[in-house]
N, C-alpha and C positions, 0 to 999 in steps of 0.2 A: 504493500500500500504506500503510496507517496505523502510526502507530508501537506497535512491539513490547511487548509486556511485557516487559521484561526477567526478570521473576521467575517465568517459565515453566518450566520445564523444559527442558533445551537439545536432547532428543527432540524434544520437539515444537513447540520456535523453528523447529531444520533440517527436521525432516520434508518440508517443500513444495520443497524444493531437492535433498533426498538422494533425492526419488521423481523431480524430475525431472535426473537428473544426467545424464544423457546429452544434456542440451541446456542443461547449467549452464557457466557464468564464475566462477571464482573469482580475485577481484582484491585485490590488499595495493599501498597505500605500503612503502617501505622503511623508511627514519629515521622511528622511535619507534614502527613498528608492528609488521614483522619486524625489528626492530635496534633495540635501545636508544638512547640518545640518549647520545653519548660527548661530551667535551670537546675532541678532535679529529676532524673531521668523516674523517679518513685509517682511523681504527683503529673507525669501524665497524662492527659483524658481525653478521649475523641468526642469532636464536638457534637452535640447533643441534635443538630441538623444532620451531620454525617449521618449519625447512629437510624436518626430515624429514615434515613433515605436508603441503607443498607436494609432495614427492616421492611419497606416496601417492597423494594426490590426480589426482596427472596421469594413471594411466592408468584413474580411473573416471568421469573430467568433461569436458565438450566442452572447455575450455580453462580453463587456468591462468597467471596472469601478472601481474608485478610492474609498478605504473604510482607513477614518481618522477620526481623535481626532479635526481636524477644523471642522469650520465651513463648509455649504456648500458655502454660500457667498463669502468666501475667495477661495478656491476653483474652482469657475465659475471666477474668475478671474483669476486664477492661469492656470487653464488647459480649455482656452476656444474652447475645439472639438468636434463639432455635434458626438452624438453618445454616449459618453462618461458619464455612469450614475455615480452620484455622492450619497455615505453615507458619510452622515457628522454626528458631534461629539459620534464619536462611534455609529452611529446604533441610535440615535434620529432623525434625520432628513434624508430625501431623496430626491434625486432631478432625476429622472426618467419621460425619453419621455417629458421633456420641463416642468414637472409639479413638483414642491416642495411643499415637507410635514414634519411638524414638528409629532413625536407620539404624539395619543391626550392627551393622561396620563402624557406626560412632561407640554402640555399647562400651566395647575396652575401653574408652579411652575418657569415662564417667570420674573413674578413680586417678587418673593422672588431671585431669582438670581440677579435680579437688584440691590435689596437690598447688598445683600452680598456681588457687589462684589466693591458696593459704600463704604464697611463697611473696607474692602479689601485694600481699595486705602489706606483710613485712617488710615489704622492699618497700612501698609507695604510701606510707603514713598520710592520712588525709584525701587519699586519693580513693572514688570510689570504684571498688570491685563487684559486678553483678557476677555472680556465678548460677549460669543456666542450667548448668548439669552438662549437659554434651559441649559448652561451649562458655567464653569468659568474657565480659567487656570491662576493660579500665575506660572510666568515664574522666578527663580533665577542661569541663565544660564549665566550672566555675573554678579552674585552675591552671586559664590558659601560659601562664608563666613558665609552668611547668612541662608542658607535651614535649619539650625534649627528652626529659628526665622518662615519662610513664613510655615513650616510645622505646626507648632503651632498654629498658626492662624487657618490656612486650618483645624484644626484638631475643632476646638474653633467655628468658623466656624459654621464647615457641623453640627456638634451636637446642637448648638442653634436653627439652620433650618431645622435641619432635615433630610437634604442634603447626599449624598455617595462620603468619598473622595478617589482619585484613584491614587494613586503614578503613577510617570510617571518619565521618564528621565528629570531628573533637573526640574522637573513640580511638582507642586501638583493638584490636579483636581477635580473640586467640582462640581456632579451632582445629579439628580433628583433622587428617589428611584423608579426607574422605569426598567424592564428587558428591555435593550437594552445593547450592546456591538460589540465589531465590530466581536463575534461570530454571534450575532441574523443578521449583516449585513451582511455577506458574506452568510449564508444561504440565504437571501431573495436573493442576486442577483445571486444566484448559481440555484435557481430555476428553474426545468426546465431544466436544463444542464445535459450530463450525463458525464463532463469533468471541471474540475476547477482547476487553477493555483490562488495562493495567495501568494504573497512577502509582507516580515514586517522585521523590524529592533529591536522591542523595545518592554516591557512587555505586553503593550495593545495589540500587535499582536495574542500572544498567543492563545486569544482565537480564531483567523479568525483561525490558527492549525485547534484548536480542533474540529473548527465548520468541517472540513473536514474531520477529522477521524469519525464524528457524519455523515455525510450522503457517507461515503466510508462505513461502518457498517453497513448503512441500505441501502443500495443496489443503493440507488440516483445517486449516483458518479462510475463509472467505474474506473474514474483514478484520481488523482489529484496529485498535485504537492506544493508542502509546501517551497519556496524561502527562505532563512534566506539572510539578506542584511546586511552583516559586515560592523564594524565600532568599534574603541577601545572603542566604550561604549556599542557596542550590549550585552542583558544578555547571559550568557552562555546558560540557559535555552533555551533558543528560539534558539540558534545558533545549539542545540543538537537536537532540535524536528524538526529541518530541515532537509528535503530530501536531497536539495543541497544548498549549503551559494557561492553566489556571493561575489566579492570584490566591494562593496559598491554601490553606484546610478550607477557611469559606468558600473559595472559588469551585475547589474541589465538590464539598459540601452540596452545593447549587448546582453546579453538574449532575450529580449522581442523583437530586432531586428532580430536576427536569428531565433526565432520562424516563426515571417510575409515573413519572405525570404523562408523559409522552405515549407509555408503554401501557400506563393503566387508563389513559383515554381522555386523562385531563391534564391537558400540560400547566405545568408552573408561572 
């Protein structure tokens, strides 16, 4: 698909997706796309338009469903809507039709993350450690002084364990050596579909992109639609591989609400 105009109409941006909804994907990041971007990664919350616009949407689209760098635990707290499949830390875990699954190939490697990110606390005093279970983030998001210091580590780290570390906005990100990403996610939930929307903010996003140019290429996908979700920190990269760039979670937010308006016969 080429990229969009954004100064269409948003009639007729969604038209090709609300005609085929019964074989459409509707996929979001979380952080900075349904959730604003907080200063503590804890008191994140997807805005309350999001929420209810993903709550529409579920019973008129083959699937709907959140693809992030959290956890899924976090997650089912954050977004609790029948319906609503969850990939968590990029494409290792999934929580689909009430049943969570870690990949079995991250299993091993539960108990060296523990380790690490106990190693983590100690080395980076002040600095916060999320530990996922299959996966770790040092947050220095109100410690930008610092991101040489928690980089180094991260870096010191993944190579003693063996670990893959993943830059991330104001994160560093220490995972398994395992192919999952929230490319291999947005393919599984795109499954099936012959229509898929993905909004992302941030360089992890990327690959949910590419995973959509990989099955618009091979015939999977009739249509899809690539969100870029601004924000003075979005990369440019991702903002350019975008169809169309919303103005941040509200942008997004009103999107995903005039799609279900669209789809359920009263637009927004």
């Amino acid at each position: 698909m080429t990229r969009t105009d954004a100064t269409r109409p948003t009639g007729e941006l969604l038209a090709p997706f609300a005609a085929s909804a019964r074989e459409l994907a509707v996929l979001s990041d979380f952080d900075g796309s349904l959730a604003p971007v907080v200063q503590d990664p804890d008191d994140a919350v997807a805005l309350p338009a999001a929420l209810d616009a993903l709550r529409r949407l579920v019973p008129l689209v083959r699937r709907v469903g959140i693809v992030s760098g959290r956890a899924v635990e976090f997650l089912t707290l954050r977004v609790a809507l029948p319906g609503v499949e969850l990939a968590g830390q990029h494409g290792l875990e999934f929580e689909r039709s009430g049943e969570r699954r870690l990949d079995a190939a991250a299993l091993p490697y539960v108990e060296v993350m523990r380790v690490a990110a106990a190693e983590a606390e100690s080395l980076l005093p002040g600095i916060r450690v999320e530990d996922k279970g299959a996966s770790i983030t040092l947050h220095w998001r109100g410690r930008p002084a610092r991101a040489d210091e928690v980089r180094g580590v991260a870096a010191e780290l993944a190579e003693r364990h063996g670990l893959v570390l993943l830059p991330g906005r104001l994160i560093s990100e220490l995972r398994p050596p395992v192919v999952a990403d929230k490319g291999t996610a947005v393919e599984a939930l795109a499954s099936g579909c012959a229509a898929a929307i993905f909004a992302g903010d941030d360089d992890g996003d990327l690959a949910g992109f590419e995973a959509l140019d990989r099955l618009t290429s091979s015939g999977d996908l009739r249509h899809a639609l690539r969100i870029g979700v601004s924000s003075p920190e979005a990369p440019a990269e991702l903002m350019a591989r975008a169809d169309v760039v919303v103005d941040g979670p509200p942008g997004l937010a009103a999107l995903l609400s005039s799609l279900a308006g669209i789809i359920g016969g009263a637009p927004d």
